[in-house]
C-alpha positions as CSV (number, residue, x, y, z in Angstrom):
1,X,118.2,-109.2,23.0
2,X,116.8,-111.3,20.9
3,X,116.9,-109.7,17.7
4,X,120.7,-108.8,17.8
5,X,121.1,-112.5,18.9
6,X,120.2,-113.8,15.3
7,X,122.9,-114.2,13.1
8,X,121.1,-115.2,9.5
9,X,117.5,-112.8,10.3
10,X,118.7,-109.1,9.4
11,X,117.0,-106.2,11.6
12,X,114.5,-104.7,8.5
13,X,114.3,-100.9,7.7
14,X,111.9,-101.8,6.3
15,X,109.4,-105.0,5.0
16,X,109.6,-106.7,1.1
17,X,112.6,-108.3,0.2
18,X,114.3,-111.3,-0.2
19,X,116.0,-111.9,2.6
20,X,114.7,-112.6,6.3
21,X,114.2,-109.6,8.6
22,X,112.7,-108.9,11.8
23,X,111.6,-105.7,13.6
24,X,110.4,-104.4,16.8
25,X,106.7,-103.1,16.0
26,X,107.0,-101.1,19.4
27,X,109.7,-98.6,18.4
28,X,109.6,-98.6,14.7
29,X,106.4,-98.7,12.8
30,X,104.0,-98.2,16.0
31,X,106.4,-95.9,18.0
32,X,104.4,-92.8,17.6
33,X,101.7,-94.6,19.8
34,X,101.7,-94.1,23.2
35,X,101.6,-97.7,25.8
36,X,97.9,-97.9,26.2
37,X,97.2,-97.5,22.2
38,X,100.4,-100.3,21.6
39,X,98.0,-102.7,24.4
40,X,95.1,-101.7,22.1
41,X,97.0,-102.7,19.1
42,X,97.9,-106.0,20.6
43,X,101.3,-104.9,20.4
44,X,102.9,-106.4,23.4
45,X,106.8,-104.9,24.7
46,X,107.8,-107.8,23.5
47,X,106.9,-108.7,20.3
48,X,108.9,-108.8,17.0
49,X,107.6,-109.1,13.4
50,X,109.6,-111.6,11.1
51,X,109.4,-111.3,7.6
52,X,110.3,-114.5,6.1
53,X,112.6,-114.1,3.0
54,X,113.9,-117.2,0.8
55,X,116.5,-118.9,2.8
56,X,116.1,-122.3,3.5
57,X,113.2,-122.9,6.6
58,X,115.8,-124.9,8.5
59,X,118.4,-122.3,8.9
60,X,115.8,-119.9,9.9
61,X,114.5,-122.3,12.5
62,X,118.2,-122.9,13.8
63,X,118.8,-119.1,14.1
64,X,115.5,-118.6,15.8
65,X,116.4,-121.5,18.3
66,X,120.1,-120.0,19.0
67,X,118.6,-116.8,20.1
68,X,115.8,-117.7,21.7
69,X,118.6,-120.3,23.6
70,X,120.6,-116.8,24.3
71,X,117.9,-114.5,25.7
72,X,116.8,-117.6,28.3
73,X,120.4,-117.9,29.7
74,X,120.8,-114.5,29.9
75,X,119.9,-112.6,33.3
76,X,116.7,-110.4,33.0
77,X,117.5,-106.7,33.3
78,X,115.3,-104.7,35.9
């Protein structure tokens, strides 16, 4: 929820370029790991990897807020 909440942070294909991205380690580059090897990883469910690009730290931190802002208000699913 949170990563198609941002608006300026694209979702990467991959890392490297110039622009802000952010990816799901658990179901891209660590998906062929099974849950116990993710834990061992430190790979949580929940974590996302941003790759900071050149845009301007204050949009990124106002993108960042504004989804974070929209996964709190929005019920958890079970």
């Amino acid at each position: 929820a949170f990563m198609t909440g941002l608006r300026l942070i694209l979702n990467a294909g991959s890392l490297g370029g110039t622009e802000s991205t952010v990816m799901h380690p658990a179901t891209t580059s660590h998906r062929h790991l099974d849950a116990k090897a993710l834990r061992e990883a430190g790979i949580s469910p929940d974590m996302v990897r941003i790759a900071v690009g050149v845009e301007h730290p204050a949009d990124l931190w106002v993108d960042v807020e504004q989804s974070l802002d929209k996964v709190a208000r929005t019920p958890a699913m079970t």
